[in-house]
Legacy VTK file of the C-alpha trace (Angstrom):
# vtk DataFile Version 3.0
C-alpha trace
ASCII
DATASET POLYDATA
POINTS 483 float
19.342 27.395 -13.576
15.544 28.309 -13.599
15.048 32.058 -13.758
13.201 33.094 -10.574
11.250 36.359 -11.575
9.670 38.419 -8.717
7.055 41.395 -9.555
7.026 44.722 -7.789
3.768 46.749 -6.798
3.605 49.843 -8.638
4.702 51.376 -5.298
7.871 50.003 -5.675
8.828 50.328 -9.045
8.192 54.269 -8.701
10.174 53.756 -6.085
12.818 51.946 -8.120
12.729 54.336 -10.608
13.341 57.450 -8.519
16.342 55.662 -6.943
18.168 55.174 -10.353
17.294 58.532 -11.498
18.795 59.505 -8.476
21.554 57.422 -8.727
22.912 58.704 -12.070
22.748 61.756 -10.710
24.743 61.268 -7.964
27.451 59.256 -10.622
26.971 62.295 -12.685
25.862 60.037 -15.749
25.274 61.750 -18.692
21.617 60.281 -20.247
21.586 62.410 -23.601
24.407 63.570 -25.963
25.631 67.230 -27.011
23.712 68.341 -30.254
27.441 68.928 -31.410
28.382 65.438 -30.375
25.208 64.028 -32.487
26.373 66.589 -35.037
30.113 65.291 -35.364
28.269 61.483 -35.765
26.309 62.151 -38.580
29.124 63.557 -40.302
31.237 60.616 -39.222
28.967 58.016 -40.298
28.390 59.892 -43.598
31.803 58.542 -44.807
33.404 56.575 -42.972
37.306 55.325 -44.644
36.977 51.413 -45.083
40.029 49.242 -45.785
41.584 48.165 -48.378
42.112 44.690 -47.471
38.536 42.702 -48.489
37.449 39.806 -45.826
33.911 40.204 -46.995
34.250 36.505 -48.038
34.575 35.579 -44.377
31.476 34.083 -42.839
31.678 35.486 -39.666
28.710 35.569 -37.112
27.961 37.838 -33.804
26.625 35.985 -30.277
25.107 38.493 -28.326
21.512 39.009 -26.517
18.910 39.201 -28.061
18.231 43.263 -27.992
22.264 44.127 -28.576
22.765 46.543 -31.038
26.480 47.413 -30.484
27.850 44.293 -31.800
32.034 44.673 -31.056
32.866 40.889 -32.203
32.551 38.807 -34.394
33.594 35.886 -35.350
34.197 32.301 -37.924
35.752 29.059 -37.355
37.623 26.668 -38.809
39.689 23.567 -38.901
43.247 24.503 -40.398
44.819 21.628 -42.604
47.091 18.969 -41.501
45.178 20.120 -37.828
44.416 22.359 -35.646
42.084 25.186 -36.069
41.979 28.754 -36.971
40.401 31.449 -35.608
39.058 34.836 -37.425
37.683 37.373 -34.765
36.617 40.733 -36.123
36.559 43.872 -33.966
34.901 46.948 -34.483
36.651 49.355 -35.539
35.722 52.312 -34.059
38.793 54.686 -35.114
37.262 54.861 -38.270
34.830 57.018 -36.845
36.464 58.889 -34.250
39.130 60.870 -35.055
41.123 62.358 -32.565
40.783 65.594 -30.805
37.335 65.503 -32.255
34.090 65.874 -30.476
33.394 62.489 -30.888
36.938 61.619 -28.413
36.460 64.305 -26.348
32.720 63.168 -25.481
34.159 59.248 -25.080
36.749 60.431 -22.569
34.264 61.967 -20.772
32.086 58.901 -20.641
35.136 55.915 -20.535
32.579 53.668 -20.240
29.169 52.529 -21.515
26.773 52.113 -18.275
23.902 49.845 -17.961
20.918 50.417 -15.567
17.689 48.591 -15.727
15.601 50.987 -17.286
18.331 51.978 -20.002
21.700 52.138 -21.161
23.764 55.253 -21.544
26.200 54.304 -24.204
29.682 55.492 -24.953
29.411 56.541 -28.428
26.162 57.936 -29.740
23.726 54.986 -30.976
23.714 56.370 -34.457
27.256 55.224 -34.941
27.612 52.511 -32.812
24.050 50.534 -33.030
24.777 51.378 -37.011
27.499 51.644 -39.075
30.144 50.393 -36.627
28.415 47.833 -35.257
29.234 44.604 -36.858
25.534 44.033 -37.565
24.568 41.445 -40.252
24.983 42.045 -44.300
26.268 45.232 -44.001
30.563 46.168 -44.878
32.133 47.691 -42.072
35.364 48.403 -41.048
36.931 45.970 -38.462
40.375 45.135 -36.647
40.202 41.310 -38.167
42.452 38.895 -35.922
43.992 35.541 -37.183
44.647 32.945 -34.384
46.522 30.122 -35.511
46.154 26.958 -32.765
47.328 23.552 -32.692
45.439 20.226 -31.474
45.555 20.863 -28.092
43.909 24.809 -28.551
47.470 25.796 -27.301
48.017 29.265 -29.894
50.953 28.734 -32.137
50.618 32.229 -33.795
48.365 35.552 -33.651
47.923 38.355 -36.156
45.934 41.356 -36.562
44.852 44.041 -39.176
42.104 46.364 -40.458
39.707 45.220 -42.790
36.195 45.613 -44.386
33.622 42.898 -43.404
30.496 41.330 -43.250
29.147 39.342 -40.902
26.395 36.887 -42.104
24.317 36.153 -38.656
23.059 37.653 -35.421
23.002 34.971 -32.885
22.015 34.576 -29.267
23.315 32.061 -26.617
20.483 30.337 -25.568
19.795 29.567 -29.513
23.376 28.666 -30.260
23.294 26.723 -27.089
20.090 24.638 -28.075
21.925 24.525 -31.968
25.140 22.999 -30.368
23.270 20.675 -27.966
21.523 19.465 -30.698
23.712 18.544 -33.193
22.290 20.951 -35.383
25.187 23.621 -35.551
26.721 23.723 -39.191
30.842 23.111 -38.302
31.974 27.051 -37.488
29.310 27.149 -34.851
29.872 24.009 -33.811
33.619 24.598 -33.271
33.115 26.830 -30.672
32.278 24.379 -28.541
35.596 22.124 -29.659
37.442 25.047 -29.523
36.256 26.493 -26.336
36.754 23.537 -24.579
40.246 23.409 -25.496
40.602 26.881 -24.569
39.157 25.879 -20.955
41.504 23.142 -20.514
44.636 25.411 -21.813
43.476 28.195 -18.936
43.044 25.105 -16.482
46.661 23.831 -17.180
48.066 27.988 -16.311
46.149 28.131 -13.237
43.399 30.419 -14.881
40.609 31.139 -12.225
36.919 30.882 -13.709
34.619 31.902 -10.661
31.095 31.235 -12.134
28.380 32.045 -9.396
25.104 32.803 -10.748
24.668 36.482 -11.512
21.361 38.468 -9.830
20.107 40.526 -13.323
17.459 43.113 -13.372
15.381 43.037 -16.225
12.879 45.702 -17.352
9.201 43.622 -19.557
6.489 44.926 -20.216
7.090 47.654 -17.683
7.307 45.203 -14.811
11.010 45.005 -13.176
12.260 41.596 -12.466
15.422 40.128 -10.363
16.546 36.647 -10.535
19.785 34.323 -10.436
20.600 34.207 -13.720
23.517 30.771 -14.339
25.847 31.650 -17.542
25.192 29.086 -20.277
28.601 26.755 -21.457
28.451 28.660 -24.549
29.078 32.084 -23.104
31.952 30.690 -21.178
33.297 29.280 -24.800
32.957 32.443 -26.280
34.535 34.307 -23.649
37.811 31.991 -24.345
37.914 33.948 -27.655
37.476 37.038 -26.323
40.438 35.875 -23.289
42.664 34.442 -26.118
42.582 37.934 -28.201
43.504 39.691 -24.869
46.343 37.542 -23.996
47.451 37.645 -27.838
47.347 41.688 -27.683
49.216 41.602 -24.659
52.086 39.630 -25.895
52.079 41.294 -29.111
52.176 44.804 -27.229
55.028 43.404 -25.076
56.764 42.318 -27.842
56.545 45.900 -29.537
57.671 47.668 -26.650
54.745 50.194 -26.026
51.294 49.033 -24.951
48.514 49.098 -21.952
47.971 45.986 -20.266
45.215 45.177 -17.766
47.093 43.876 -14.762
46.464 41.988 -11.601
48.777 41.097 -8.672
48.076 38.020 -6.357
47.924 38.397 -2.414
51.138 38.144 -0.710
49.842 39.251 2.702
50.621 36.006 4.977
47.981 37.088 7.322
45.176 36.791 4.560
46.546 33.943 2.965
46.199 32.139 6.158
42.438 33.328 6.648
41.548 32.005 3.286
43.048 28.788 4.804
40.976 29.057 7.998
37.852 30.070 5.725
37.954 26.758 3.559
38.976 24.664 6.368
35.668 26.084 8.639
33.401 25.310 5.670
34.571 21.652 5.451
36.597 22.197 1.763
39.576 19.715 1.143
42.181 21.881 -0.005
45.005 19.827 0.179
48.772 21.023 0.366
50.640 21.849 -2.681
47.099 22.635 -4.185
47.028 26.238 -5.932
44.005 28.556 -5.013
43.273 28.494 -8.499
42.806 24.835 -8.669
40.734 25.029 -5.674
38.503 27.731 -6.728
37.982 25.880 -10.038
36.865 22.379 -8.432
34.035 24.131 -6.551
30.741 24.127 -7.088
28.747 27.066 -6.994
25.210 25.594 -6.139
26.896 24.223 -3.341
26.278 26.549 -0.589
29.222 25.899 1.312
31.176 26.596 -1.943
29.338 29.648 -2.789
30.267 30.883 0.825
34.301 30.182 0.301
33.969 31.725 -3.253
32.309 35.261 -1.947
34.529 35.027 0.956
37.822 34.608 -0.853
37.920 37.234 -3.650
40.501 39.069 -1.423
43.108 36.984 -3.016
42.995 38.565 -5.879
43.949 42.113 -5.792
41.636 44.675 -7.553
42.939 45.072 -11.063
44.545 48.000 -12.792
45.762 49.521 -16.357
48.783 49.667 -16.609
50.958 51.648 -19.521
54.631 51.078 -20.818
56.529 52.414 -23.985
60.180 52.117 -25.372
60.313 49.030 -24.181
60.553 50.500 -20.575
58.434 47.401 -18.932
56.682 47.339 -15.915
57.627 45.118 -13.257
53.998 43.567 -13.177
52.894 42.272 -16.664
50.650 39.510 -15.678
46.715 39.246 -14.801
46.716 37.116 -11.597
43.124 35.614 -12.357
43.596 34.947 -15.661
47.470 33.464 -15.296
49.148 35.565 -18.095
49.385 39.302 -19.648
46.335 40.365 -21.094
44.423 43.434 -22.048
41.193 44.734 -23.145
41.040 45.085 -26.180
37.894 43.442 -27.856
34.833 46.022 -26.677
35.869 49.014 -28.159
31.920 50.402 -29.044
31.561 49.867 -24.677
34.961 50.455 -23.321
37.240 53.826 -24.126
40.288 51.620 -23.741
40.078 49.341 -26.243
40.185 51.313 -28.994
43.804 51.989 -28.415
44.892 48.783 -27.990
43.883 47.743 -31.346
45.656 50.880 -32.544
48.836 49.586 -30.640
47.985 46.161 -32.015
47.915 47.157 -35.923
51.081 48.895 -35.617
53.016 46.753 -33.904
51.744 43.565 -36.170
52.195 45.589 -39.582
55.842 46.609 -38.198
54.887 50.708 -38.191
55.641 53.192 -35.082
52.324 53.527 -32.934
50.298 56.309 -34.140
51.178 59.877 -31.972
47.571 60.361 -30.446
47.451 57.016 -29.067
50.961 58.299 -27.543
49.869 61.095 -26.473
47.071 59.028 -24.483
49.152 56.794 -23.024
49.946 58.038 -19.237
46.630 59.263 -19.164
44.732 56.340 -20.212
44.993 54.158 -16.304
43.325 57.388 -15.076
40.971 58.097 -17.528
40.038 54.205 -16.937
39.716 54.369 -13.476
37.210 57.006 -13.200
34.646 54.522 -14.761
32.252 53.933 -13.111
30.237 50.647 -14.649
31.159 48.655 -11.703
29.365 50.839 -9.487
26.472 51.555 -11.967
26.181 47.444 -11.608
26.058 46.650 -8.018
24.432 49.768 -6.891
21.468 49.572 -9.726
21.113 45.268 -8.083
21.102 46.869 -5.075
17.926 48.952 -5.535
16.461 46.740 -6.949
17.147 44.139 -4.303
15.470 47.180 -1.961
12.236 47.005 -4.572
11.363 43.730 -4.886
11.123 43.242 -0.571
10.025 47.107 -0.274
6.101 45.759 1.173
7.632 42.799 3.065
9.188 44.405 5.586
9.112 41.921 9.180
8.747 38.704 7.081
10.833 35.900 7.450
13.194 34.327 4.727
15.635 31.163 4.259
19.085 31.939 3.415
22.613 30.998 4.017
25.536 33.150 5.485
27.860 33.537 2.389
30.263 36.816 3.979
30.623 37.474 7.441
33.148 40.641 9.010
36.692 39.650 8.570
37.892 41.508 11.676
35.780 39.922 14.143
37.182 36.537 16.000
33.306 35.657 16.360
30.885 38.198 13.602
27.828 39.395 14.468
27.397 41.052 10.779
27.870 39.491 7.258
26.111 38.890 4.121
22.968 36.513 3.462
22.235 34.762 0.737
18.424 34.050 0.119
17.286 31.599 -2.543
14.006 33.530 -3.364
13.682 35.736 -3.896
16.927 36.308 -5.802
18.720 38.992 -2.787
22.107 38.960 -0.994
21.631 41.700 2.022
23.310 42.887 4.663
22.283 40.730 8.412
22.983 41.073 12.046
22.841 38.767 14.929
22.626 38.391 18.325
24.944 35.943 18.474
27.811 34.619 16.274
27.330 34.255 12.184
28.605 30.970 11.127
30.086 31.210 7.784
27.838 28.612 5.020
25.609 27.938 7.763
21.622 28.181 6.948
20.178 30.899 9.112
16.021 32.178 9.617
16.422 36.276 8.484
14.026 38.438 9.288
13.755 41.842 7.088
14.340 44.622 9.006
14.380 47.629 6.258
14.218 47.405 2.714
14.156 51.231 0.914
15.541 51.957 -2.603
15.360 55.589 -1.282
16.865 54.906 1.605
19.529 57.604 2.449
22.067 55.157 4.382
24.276 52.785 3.213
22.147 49.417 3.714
18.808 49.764 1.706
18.571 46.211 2.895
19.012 45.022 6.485
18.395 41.721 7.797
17.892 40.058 11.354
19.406 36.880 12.182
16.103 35.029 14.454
LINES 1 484
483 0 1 2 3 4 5 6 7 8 9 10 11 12 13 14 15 16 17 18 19 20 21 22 23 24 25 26 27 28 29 30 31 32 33 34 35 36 37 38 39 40 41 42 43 44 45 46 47 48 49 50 51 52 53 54 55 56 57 58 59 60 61 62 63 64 65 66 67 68 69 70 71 72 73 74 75 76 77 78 79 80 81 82 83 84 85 86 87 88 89 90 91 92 93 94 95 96 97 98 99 100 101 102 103 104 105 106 107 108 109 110 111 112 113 114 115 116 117 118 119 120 121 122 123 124 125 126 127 128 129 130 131 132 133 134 135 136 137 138 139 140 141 142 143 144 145 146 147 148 149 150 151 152 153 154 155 156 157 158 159 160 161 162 163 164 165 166 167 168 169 170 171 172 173 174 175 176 177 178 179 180 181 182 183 184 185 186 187 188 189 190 191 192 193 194 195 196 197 198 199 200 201 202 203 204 205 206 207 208 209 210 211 212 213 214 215 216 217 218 219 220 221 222 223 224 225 226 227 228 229 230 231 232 233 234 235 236 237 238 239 240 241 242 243 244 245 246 247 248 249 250 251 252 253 254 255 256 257 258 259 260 261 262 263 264 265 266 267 268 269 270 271 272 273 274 275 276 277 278 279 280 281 282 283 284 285 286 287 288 289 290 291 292 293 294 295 296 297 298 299 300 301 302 303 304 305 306 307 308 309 310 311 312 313 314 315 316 317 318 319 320 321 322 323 324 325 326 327 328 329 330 331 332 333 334 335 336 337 338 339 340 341 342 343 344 345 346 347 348 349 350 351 352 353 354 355 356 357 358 359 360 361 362 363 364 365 366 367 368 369 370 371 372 373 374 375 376 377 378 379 380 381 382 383 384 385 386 387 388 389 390 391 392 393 394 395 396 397 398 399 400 401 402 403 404 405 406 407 408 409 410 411 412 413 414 415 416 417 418 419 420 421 422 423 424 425 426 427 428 429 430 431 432 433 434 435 436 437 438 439 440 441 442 443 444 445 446 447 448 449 450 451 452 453 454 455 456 457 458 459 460 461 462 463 464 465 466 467 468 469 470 471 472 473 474 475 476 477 478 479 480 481 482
């Protein structure tokens, strides 16, 4: 999709600004690090205890934007013997680093989370360790958790390891230059795999009743001192390498299950009738065939989401998937829910451990379990405490609340102008809305809009801007006027 870019007066980038300043503060985001947190990296870097085990030989390779730093995968391909493939995926290992009980943890439990606004990120770790000698960076040896997927023709995974080891990855790639590589033809066989391979993967999630909801994302960028906000589409190549990333999860989750002691990342699916049946109503108002015996997730991934009628069932039906949760076991003690309702099977995070607290102790649960040792007794200690500690991240919020200011920015001087856009939400408790969610095309917004009369859910609509405010005290920052 083209990238629609839309420049702000300087009025409304100080504007901008001030509201994200603000907004950390109210999130209570820390920007800077403890001198004795900086203190404990340097002397953590300084030495750092690699493995034993020597997969420097591997040619593994990192896709990430351009600017990333905090490289947590990486990764090689290849075709096993007699067929099928194999998969190496390296993970940072950030346990070499940070011990426990050290400032380091304490500072990390603090943060959970690394949070991204668009005039910086405020990281989880400090950047000296994990833009350096944790990151899996090109030609240098690090320490990594080094997973070995075994798969057969069909990308179905016939067997999954894990354990530490020292690596090196050979190249720092980007998905819009792998994309053009693969596209091409020009991709030497690992790269090109991904493709093969992540295909496979797609069709695998497909057959489960995996849900892949893939509406363009609004991104804020910050060049050249000029914010920008557009529609940004996700490449095929992302989506491939995110199968990786899904397969590790679901491999850590079994292997954790297996064990008897891990943290999964559950999801349960909607099993109020009343919903179920307005989901129904929703797709049969907006003209979608959803014929009987047909599951949601087979539905949701035969849509198109430059359709607007499609995009207006898709934002609309996200209640039937229940917000997700972390949830802990040990001693083989189970929990009744095990399974990630989007994604069709158990999983956990476990593959951005220099971003996400979490992860780190999944690997630890991981190695153990897959080199037939006890868990370690801090990541036991952390166990009950870890679904907490989780849910008092806040990058979700960081995400949508930085869009919408920014949203507020770009329209801040066009206040009583008239734009095209299409109802995509409307107010579930009302037999005939008056309020919902717009949809404009360009410039790349989704704001809040009232009528007169009813809403009509995918319909096109004439909205007139009634408010737009990053500094806005109230809720809507953005309101629109059904004309």
């Amino acid at each position: 999709m083209r990238r629609r870019r839309m420049h702000m007066s300087r009025e409304a980038q100080d504007a901008l600004l001030k509201a994200l300043q603000q907004l950390r503060e109210e999130l209570k985001t820390p920007t800077e690090f403890p001198a004795h947190v900086l203190e404990a990296a340097e002397a953590a870097k300084a030495a750092p205890k690699l493995p034993d085990k020597d997969a420097t030989d591997l040619p593994l390779f990192t896709i990430d934007p351009p600017t990333s730093k905090d490289l947590d995968q990486a990764m090689h391909l290849e075709r096993r013997p007699g067929g099928g493939y194999r998969v190496y995926y390296a993970i940072a290992d950030v346990a070499a680093f940070v011990k426990p009980g050290s400032p380091l943890d304490a500072e990390a439990h603090d943060r959970i989370e690394t949070l991204y606004f668009p005039d910086l990120k405020v990281p989880l770790y400090p950047p000296s360790i994990s833009e350096g000698p944790a990151s899996l960076l090109p030609d240098q040896v690090v320490p990594a958790l080094l997973w070995q997927h075994d798969l057969d023709a069909h990308g179905d995974v016939t067997g999954s390891t894990v354990s530490r080891a020292k690596v090196r990855s050979r190249a720092k790639l980007d998905y819009q230059g792998v994309q053009q590589a693969i596209d091409a033809g020009t991709a030497e066989e690992p790269l090109a795999l991904l493709r093969e391979i992540g295909r496979l993967r797609e069709a695998v999630e497909a057959a489960r009743d995996g849900i892949s909801v893939n509406l363009p994302d609004q991104e804020v960028t910050l060049e050249d001192g000029t914010f920008r906000l557009s529609y940004v589409a996700a490449l095929p190549v992302e989506g491939w390498n995110e199968q990786i990333s899904l397969m590790t999860g679901m491999a850590a989750a079994g292997i954790m299950l297996d064990g008897g002691t891990g943290i999964l990342r559950t999801q349960q699916e909607q099993t109020d009738q009343e919903v179920v049946r307005r989901v129904h109503g929703i797709a049969k108002l907006l003209g979608i065939d959803w014929q009987p015996g047909v599951s949601y997730a087979r539905l949701v991934n035969s849509l198109e989401p430059t359709d607007q009628k499609h995009m207006a069932f898709l934002s609309e039906a996200t209640v039937m998937l229940l917000k997700a949760e972390y949830t802990t076991f040990r001693d083989h003690h189970l929990p009744e829910h095990t399974r990630h309702a989007a994604i069709a099977a158990p999983y956990t995070s476990c593959t951005a451990p220099l971003r996400r607290l979490v992860d780190r102790y999944t690997g630890e649960l991981c190695v153990a379990a897959c080199a037939g040792q006890a868990p370690p007794a801090w990541v036991l200690d952390a166990l009950s405490c870890l679904p907490c500690d989780m849910a008092r991240g806040k990058g979700r919020v960081a995400d949508r609340r930085a869009v919408d200011l920014a949203e507020a920015a770009v329209l801040k001087n066009r206040v009583n102008e008239i734009f095209n856009g299409a109802i995509i939400n409307t107010d579930a408790e009302d037999d005939k809305p008056k309020e919902g969610t717009v949809h404009l095309a360009e410039p790349a917004v989704r704001g809040r809009i009232t009528s007169g009369s009813e809403l009509v859910l995918g319909a096109n609509v004439q909205a007139e801007l009634t408010r737009a405010d990053p500094l806005f005290s109230g809720k809507n920052k953005i309101l629109f006027k059904a004309v």
